[in-house]
LOSEDO-50891 format. One record per residue: residue in three letters; chain; x, y, z of N, C-alpha, C, O, CB in turn. Coordinates in steps of 0.2 Angstrom, whole numbers. Glycine has a CB too. Layout:
<nodes>
ala,A,X,Y,Z,X,Y,Z,X,Y,Z,X,Y,Z,X,Y,Z
...
</nodes>
This chain:
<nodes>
unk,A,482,494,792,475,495,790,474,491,784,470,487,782,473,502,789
unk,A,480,491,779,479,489,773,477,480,772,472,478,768,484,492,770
unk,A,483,476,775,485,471,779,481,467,780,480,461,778,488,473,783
unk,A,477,470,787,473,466,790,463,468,790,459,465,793,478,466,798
unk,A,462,476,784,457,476,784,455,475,775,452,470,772,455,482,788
unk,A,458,481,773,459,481,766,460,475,761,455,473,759,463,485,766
unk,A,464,472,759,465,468,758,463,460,760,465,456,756,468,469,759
unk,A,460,458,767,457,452,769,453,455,762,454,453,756,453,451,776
unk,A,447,460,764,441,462,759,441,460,752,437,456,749,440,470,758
unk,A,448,463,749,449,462,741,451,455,741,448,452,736,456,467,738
unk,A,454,451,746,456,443,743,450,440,744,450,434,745,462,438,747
unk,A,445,443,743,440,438,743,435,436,738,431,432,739,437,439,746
unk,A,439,441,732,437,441,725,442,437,722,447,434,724,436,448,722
unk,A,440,437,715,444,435,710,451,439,708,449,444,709,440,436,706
unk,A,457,439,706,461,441,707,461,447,702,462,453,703,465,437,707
unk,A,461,444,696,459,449,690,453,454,690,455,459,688,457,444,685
unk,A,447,454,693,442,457,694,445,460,699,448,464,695,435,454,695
unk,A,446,461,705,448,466,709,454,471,707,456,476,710,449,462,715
unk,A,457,468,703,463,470,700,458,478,695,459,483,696,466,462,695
unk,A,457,476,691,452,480,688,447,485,693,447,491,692,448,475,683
unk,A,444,483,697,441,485,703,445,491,707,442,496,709,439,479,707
unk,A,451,489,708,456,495,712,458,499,708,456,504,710,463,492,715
unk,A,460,498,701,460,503,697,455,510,696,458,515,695,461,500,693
unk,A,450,509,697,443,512,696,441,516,702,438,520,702,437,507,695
unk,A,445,513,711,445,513,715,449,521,715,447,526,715,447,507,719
unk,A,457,517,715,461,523,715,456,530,708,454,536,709,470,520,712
unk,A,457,528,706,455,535,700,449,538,703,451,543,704,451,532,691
unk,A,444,537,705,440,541,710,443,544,718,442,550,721,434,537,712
unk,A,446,538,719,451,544,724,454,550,723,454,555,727,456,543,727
unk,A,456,549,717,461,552,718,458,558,714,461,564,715,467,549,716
unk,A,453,559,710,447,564,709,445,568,714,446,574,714,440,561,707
unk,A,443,565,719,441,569,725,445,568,731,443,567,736,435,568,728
unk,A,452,569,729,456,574,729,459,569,737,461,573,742,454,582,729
unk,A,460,563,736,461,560,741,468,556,741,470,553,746,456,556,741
unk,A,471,558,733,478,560,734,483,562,737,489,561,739,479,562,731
unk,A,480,566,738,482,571,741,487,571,749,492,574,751,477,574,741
unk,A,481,566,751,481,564,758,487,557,757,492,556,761,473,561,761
unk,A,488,552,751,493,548,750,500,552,749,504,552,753,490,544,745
unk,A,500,555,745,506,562,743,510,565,751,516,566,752,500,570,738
unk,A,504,565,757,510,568,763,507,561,768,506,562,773,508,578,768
unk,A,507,555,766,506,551,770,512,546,770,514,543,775,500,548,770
unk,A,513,545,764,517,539,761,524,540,758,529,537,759,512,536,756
unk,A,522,548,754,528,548,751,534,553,755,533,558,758,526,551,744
unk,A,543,547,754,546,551,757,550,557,754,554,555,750,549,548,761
unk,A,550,561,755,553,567,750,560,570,752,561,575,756,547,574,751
unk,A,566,567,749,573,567,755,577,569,749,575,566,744,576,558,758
unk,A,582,573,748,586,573,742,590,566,741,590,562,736,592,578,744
unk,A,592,565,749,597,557,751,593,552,746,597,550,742,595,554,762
unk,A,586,550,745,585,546,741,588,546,733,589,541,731,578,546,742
unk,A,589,551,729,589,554,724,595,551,722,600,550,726,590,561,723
unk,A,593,547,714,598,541,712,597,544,704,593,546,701,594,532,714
unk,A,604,543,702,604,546,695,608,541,691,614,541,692,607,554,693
unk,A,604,536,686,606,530,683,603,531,678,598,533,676,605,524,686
unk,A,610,528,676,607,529,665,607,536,663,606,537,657,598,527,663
unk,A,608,539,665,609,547,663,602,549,666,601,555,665,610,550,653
unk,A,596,547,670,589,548,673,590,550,680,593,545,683,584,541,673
unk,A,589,554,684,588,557,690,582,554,692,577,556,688,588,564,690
unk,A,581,550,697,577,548,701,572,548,707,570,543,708,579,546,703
unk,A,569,553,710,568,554,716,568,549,722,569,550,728,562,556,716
unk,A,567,542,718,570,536,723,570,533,722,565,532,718,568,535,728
unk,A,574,527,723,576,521,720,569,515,720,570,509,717,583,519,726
unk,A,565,517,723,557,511,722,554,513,716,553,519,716,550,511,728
unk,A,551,507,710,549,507,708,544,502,706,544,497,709,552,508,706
unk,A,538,503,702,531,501,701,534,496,695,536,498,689,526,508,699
unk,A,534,487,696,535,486,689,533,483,684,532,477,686,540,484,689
unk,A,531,483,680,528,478,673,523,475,675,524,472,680,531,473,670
unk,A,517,476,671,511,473,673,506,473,677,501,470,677,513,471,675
unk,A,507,479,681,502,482,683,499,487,681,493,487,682,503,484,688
unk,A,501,491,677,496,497,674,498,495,666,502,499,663,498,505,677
unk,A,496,491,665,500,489,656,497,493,652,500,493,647,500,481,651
unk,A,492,496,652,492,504,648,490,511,647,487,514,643,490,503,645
unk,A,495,513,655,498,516,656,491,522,658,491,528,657,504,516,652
unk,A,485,517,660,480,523,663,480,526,669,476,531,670,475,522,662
unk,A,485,523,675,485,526,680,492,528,684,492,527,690,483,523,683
unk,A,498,530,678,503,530,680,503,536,685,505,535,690,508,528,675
unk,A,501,544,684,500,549,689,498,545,695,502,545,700,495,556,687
unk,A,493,543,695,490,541,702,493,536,705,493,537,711,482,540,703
unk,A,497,530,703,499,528,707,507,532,711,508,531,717,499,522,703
unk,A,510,537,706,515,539,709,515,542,718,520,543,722,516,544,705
unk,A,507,544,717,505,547,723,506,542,730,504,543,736,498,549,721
unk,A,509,537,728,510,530,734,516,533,735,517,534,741,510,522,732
unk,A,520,535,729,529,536,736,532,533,730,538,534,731,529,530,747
unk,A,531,530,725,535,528,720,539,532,717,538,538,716,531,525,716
unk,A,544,530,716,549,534,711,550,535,705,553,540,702,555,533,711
unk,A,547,529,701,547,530,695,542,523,694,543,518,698,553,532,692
unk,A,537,525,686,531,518,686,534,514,679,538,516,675,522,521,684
unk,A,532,508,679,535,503,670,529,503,667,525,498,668,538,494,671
unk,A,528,505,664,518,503,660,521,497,655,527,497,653,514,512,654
unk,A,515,493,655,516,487,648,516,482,653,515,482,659,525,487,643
unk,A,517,475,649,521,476,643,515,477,639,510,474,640,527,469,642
unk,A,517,481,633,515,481,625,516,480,621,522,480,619,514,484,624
unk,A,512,480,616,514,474,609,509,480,605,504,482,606,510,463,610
unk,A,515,480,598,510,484,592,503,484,592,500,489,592,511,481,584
unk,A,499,476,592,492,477,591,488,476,597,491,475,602,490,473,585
unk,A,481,476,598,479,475,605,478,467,605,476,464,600,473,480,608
unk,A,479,466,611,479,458,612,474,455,617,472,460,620,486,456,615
unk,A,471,450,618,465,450,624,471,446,629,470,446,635,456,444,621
unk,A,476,442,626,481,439,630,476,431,630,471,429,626,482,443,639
unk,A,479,428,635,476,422,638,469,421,639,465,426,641,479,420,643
unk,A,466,412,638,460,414,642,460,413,649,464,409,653,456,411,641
unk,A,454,417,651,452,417,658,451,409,662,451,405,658,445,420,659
unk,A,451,408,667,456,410,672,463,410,672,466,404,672,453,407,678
unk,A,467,416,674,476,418,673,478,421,678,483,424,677,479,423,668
unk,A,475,422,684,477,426,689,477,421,695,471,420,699,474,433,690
unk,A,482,418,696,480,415,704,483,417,710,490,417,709,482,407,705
unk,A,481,420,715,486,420,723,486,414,727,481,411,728,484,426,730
unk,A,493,412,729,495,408,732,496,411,740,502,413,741,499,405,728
unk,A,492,412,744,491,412,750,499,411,757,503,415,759,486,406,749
unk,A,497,406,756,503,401,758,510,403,756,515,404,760,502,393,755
unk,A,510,405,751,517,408,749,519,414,748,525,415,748,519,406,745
unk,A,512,418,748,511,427,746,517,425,741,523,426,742,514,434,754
unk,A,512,422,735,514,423,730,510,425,723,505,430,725,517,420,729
unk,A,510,424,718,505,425,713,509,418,707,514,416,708,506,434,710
unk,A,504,416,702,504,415,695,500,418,694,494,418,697,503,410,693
unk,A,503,422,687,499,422,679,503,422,675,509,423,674,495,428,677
unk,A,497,418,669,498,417,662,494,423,658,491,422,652,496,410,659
unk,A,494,429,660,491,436,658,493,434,650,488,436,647,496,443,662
unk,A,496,432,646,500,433,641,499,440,638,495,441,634,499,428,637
unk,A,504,446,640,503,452,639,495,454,635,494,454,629,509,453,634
unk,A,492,454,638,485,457,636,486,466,635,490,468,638,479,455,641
unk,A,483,467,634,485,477,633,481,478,626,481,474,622,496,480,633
unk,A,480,483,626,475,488,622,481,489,615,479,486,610,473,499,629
unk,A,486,490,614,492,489,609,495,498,612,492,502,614,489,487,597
unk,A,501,498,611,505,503,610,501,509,607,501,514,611,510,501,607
unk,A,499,510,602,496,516,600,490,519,605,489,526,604,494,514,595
unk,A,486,515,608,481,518,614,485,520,621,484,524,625,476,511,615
unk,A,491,515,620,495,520,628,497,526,626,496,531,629,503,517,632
unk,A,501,525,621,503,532,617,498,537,619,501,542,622,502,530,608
unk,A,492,537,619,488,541,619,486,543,628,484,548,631,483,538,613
unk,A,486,539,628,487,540,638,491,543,642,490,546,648,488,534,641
unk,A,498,543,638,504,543,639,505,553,636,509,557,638,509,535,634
unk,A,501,554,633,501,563,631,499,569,638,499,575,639,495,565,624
unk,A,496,563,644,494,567,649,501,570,653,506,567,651,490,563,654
unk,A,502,575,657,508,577,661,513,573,665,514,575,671,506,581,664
unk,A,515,568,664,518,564,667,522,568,677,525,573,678,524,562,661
unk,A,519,564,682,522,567,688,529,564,691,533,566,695,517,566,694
unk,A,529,558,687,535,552,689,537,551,683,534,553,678,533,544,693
unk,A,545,546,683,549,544,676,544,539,674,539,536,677,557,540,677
unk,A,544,537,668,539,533,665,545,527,661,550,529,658,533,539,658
unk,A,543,520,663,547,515,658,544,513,655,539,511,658,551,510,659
unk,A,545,511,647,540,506,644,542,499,642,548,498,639,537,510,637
unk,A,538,495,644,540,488,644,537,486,638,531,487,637,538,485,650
unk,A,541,484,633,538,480,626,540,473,625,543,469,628,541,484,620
unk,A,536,473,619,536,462,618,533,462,612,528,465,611,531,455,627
unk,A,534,459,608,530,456,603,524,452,603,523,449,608,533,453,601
unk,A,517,452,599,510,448,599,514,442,598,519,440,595,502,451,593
unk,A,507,438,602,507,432,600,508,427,593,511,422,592,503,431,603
unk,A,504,431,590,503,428,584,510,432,577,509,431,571,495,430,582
unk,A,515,435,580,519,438,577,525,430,579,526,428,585,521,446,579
unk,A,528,427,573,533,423,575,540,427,574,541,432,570,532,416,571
unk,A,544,422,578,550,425,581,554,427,576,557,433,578,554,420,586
unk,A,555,426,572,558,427,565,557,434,564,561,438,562,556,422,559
unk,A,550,438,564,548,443,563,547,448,570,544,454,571,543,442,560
unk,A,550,446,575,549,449,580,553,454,582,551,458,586,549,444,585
unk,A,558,456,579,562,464,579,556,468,575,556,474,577,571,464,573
unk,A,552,467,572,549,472,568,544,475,575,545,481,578,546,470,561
unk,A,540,468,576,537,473,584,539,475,587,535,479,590,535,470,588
unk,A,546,476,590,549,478,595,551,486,594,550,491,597,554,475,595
unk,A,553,485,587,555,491,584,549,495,582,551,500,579,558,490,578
unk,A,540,496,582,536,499,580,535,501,588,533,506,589,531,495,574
unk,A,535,499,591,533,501,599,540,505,602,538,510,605,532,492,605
unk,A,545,504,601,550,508,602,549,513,599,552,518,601,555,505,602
unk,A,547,514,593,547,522,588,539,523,593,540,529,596,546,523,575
unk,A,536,522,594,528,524,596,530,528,602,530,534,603,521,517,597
unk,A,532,524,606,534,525,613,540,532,614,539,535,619,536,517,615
unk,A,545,533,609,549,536,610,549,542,614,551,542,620,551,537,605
unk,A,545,546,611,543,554,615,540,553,621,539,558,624,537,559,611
unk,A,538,547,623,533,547,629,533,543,636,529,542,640,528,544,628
unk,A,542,543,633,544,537,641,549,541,641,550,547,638,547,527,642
unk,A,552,537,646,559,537,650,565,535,647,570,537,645,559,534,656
unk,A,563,528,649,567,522,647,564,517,643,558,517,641,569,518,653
unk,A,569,513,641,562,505,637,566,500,640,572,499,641,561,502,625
unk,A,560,495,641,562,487,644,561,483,636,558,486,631,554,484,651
unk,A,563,478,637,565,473,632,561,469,635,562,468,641,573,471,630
unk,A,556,465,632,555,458,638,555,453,633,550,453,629,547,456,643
unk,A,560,450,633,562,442,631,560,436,634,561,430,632,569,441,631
unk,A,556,438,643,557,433,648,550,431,648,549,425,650,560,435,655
unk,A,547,434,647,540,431,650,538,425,648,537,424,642,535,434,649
unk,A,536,419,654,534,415,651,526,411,649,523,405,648,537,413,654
unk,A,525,419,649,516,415,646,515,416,638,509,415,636,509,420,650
unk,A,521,419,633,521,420,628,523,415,623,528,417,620,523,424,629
unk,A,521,408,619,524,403,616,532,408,612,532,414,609,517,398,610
unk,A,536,403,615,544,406,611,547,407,613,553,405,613,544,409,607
unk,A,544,416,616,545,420,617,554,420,620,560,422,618,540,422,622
unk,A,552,417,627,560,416,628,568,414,625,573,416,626,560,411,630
unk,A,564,410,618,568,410,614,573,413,611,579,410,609,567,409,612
unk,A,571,419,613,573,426,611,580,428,616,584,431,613,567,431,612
unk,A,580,426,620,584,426,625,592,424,623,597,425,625,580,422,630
unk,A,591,419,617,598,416,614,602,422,613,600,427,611,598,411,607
unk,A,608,419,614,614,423,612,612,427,605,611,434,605,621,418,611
unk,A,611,424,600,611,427,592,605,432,591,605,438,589,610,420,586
unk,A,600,428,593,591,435,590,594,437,595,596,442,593,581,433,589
unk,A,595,437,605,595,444,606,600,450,605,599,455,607,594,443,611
unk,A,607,449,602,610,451,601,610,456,596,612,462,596,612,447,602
unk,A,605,452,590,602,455,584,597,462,586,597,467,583,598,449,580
unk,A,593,459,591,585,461,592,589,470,595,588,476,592,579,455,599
unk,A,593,467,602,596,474,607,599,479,600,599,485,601,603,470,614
unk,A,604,476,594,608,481,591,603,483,587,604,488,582,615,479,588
unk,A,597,480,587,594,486,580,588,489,583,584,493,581,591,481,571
unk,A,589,488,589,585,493,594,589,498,596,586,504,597,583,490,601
unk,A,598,496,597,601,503,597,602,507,594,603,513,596,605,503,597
unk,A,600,503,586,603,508,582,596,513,579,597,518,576,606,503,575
unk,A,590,511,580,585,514,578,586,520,584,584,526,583,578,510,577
unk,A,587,518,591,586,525,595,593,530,594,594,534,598,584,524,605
unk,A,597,529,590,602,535,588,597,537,584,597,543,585,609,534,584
unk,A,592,535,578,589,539,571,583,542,574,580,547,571,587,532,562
unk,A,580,540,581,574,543,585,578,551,587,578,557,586,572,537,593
unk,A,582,548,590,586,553,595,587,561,591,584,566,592,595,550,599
unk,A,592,559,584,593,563,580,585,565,575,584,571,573,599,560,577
unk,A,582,562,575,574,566,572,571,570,576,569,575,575,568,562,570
unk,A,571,567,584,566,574,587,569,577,591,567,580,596,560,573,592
unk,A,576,578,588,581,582,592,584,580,602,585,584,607,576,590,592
unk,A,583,575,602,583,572,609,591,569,612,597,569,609,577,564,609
unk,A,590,567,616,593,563,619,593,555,617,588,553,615,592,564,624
unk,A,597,551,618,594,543,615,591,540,623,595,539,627,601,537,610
unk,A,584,538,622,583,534,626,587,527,631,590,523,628,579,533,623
unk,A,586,526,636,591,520,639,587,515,638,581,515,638,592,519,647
unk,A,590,508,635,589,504,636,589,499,642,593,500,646,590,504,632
unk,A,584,492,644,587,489,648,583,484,645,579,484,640,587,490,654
unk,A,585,478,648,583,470,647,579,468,651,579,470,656,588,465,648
unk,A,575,465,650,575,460,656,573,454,656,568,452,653,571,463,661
unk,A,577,449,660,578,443,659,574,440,663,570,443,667,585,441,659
unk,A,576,432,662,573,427,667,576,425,673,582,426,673,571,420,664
unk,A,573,421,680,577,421,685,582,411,683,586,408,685,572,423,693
unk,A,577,411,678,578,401,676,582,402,671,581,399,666,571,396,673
unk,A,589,406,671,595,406,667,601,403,670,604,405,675,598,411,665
unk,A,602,398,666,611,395,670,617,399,671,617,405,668,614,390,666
unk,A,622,399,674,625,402,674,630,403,668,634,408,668,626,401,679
unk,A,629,398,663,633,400,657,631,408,652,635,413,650,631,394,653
unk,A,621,404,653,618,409,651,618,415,652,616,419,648,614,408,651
unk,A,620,416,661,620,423,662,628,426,660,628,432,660,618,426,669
unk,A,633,423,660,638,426,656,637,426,651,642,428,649,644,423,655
unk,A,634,426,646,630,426,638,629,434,641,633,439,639,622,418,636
unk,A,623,435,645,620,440,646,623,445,647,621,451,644,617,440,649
unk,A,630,445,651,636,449,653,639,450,646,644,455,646,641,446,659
unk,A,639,448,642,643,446,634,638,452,629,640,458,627,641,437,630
unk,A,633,449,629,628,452,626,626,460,628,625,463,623,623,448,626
unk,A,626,463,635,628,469,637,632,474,634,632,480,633,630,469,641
unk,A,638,469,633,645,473,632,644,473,624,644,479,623,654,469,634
unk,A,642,469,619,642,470,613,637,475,609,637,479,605,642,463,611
unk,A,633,473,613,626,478,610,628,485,615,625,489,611,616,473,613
unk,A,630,488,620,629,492,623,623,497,626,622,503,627,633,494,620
unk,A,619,491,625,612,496,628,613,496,635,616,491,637,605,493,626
unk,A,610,499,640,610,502,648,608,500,651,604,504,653,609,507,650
unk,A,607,492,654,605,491,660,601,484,660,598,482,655,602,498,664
unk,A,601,480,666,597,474,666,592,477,672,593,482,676,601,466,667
unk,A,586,472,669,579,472,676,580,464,676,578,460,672,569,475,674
unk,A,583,463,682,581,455,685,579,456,692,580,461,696,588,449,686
unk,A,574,451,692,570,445,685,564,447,684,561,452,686,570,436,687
unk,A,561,442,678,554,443,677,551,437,684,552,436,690,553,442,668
unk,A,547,434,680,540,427,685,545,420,682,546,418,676,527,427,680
unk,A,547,417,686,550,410,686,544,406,685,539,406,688,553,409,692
unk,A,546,400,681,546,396,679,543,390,683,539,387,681,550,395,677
unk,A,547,390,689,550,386,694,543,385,699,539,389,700,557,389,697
unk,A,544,380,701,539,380,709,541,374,715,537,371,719,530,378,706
unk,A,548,374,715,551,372,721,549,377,728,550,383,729,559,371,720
unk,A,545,372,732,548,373,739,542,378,740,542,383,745,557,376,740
unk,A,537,378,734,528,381,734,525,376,742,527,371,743,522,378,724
unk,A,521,379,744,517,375,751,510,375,748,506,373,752,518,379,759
unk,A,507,378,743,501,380,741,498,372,738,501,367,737,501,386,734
unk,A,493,373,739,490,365,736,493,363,730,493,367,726,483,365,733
unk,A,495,359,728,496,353,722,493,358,716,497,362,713,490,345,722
unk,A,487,358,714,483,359,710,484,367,708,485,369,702,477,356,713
unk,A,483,372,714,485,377,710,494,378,712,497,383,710,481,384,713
unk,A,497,374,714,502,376,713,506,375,704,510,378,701,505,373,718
unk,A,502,370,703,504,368,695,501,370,690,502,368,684,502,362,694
unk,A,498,375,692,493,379,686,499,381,683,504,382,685,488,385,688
unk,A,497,383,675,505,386,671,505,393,673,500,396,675,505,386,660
unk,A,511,397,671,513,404,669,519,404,674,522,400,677,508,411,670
unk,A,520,412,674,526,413,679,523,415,686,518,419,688,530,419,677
unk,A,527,413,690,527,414,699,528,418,702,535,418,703,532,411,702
unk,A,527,423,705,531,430,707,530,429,716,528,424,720,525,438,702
unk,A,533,435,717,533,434,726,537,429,730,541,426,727,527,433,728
unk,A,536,430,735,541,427,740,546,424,738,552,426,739,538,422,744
unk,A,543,417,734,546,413,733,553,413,728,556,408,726,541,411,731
unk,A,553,421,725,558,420,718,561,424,722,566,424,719,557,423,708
unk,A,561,428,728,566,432,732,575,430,732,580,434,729,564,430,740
unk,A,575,424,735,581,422,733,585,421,728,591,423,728,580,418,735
unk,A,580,417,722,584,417,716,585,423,712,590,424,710,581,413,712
unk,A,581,427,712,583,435,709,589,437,713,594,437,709,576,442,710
unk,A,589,439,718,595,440,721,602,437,721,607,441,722,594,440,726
unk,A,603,430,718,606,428,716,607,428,710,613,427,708,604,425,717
unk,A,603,430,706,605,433,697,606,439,699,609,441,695,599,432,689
unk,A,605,443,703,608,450,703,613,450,707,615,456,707,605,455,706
unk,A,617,447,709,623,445,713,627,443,708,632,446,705,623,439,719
unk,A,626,438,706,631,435,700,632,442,696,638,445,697,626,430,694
unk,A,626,444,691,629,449,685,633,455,686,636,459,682,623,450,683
unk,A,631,457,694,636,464,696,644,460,698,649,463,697,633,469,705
unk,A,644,453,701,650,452,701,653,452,694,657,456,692,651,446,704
unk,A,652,446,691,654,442,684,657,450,681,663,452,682,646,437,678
unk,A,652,454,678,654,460,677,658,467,681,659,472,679,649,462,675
unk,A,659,463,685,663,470,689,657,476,689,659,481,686,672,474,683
unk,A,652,477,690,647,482,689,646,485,683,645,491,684,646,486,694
unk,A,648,484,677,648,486,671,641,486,671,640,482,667,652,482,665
unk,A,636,488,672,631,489,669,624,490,677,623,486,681,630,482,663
unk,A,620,497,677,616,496,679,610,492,679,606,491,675,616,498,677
unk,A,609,488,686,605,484,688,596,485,690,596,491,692,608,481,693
unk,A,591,484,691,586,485,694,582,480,696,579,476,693,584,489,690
unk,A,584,479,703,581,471,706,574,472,709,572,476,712,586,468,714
unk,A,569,466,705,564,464,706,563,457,707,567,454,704,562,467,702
unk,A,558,454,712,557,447,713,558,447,720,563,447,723,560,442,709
unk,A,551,446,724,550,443,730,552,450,734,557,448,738,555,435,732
unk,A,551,457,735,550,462,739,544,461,743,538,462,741,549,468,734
unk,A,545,460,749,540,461,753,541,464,760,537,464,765,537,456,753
unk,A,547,466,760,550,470,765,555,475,764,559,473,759,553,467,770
unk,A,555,481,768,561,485,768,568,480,769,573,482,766,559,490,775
unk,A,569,475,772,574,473,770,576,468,763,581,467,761,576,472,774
unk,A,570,464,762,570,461,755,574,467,750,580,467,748,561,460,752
unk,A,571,472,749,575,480,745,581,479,747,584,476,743,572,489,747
unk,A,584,481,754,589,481,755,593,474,751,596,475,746,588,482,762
unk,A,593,469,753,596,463,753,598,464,745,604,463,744,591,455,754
unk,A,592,466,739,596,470,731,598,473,733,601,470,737,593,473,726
unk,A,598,477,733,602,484,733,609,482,737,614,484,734,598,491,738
unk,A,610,479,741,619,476,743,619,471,739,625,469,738,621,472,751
unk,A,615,468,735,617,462,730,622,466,724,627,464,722,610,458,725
unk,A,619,470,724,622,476,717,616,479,714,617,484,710,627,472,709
unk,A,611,478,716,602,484,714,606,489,713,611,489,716,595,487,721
unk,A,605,494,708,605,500,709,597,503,710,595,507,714,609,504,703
unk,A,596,502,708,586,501,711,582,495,711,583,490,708,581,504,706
unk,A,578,495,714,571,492,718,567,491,711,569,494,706,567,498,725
unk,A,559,486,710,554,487,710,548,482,714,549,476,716,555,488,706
unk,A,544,484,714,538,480,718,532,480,714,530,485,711,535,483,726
unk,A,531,472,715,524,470,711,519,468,716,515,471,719,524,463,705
unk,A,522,459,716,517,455,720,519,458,727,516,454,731,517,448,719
unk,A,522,461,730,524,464,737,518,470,739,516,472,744,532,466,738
unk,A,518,473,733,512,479,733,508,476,735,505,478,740,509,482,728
unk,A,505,470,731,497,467,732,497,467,739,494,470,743,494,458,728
unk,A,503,462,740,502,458,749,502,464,755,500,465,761,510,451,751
unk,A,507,467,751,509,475,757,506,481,758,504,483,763,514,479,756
unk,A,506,482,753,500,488,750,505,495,749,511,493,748,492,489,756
unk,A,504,502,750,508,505,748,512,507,753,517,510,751,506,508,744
unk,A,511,506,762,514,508,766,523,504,765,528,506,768,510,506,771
unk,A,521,499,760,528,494,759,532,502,755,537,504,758,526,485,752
unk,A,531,504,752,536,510,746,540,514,754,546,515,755,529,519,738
unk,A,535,517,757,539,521,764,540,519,769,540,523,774,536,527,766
unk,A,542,513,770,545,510,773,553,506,769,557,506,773,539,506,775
unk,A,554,505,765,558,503,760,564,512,760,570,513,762,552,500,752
unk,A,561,516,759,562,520,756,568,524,765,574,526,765,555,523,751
unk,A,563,524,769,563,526,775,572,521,779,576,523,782,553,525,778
unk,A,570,514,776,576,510,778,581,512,774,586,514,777,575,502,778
unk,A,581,513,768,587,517,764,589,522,767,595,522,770,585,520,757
unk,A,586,528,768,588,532,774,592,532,779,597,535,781,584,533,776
unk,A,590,528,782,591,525,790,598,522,789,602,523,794,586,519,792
unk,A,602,518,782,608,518,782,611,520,779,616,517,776,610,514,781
unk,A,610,529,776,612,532,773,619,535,778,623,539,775,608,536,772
</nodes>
């Protein structure tokens, strides 16, 4: 239904506007209580799924990731698809408008996406505040520094969104990768990220011990347009900093072997869907070898089947997530994914 009625409907708008438009959609559903009906339709409820990584217990290994709900106003309702756990963000200390309009393109032809969103979001302190509702699923918060903060000062953003956020996630994402942010990547070198990850360590020991907690997990998450030097760097940088876990990848750079017109295929930002399938799976293959599985993975890029998930998860995934495979799939994709896990249990 979704596929072939639902979605013709929505691609016939603007990407962004309907984007906004679904959100408003779900939130009245799920008021009149039409949740409800998603909750025994979709979601599958198995012990067998139950995944405990990073010291976090799971209900299932699919997750919702970055970018879709960047501040964090529909993270209950989307759980109600069958997700196991949501990533709100990315977020940055102050609020941002991001890029200008037009930044959201679908590529058809490739069931893919570009944007140059450049983190836009309301700023950390307004999720904060979103984020005091009862949480139904694990919550990750994805952080990044404003645009107008230069790189030299960019631990301090990081560090003001990591204390804000502390009491109100799960986990924290690091985003070094995005490439709609000038620099940003830069960050990615051996030396600032090495710097950035240990003094993020070191503030969630002084969090952990103030509110009496546990110390939050950290993870990374990188680009899929690293060489392989670079991702032994990353495997380096793991071991030295000891924070818990990579998300590969973020939106590639790259646009080999696009079929979309010229014109939008060259539009700037990152690439997501079909198309980065391969190469994510590839930097997730690498980094569980290189490392002997020293470190929790979470494979994202080009999900659009139950066996895409699969194909991570034998790469070395210890979990799933889905972006642009949601848009093109919709949410029958989470229980079906979830349902094939099963099946080779």
């Amino acid at each position: 239904m979704y596929k072939f009625f639902i979605r013709s409907i929505l691609f016939l708008f603007d990407a962004e506007t309907i984007h906004h438009f679904s959100f408003g959609a779900i939130k009245i559903l799920s008021r009149i209580g039409v949740n409800r009906i998603f909750r025994k339709t979709l979601a599958v409820n198995d012990p067998r799924l139950e995944r405990e990584v990073f010291g976090l217990k799971f209900k299932n290994p699919v997750g919702l990731a970055a970018g879709f709900d960047k501040d964090a106003k529909l993270y209950n309702e989307l759980s109600d698809f069958g997700f196991g756990f949501i990533e709100i963000g990315t977020l940055t200390p102050k609020p941002q408008e991001g890029n200008p309009k037009k930044r959201l393109f679908r590529l058809l032809e490739d069931q893919a996406i570009i944007n140059r969103m450049g983190f836009n979001n309301k700023g950390v302190f307004e999720a904060v505040e979103q984020l005091k509702k009862k949480h139904r699923v694990l919550i990750g918060g994805n952080i990044g520094k404003n645009k107008v903060t230069p790189n030299e000062n960019a631990i301090k953003d990081y560090l003001i969104c990591f204390e804000a956020l502390f009491e109100h996630v799960d986990y924290f994402v690091v985003n070094v990768s995005s490439p709609n942010t000038p620099g940003l990547r830069e960050l990615q070198d051996k030396k600032p990220l090495t710097k950035l990850l240990k003094k993020l360590k070191n503030q969630n020991g002084k969090l952990a011990k103030k509110y009496q907690s546990k110390e939050k997990p950290i993870l990374l998450k990188i680009a899929p347009d690293l060489t392989e030097d670079q991702l032994m760097d990353i495997i380096s940088i793991m071991e030295d900093s000891a924070i818990d876990g990579i998300i590969a990848t973020n939106t590639t750079i790259s646009r080999k072997g696009l079929k979309a017109h010229l014109t939008l295929a060259e539009e700037k930002g990152g690439l997501s869907g079909k198309p980065l399938a391969k190469r994510s799976t590839e930097v997730i293959r690498f980094l569980a070898e290189k490392s002997n599985k020293a470190f929790p993975i979470i494979g994202v890029g080009g999900i659009h089947s139950a066996e895409d998930a699969l194909e991570k998860l034998d790469a070395g995934a210890d979990l799933v997530q889905l972006y642009t495979g949601f848009i093109y799939e919709g949410p029958a994709l989470i229980k079906k994914i979830n349902q094939a896990i099963l099946a080779k249990a």
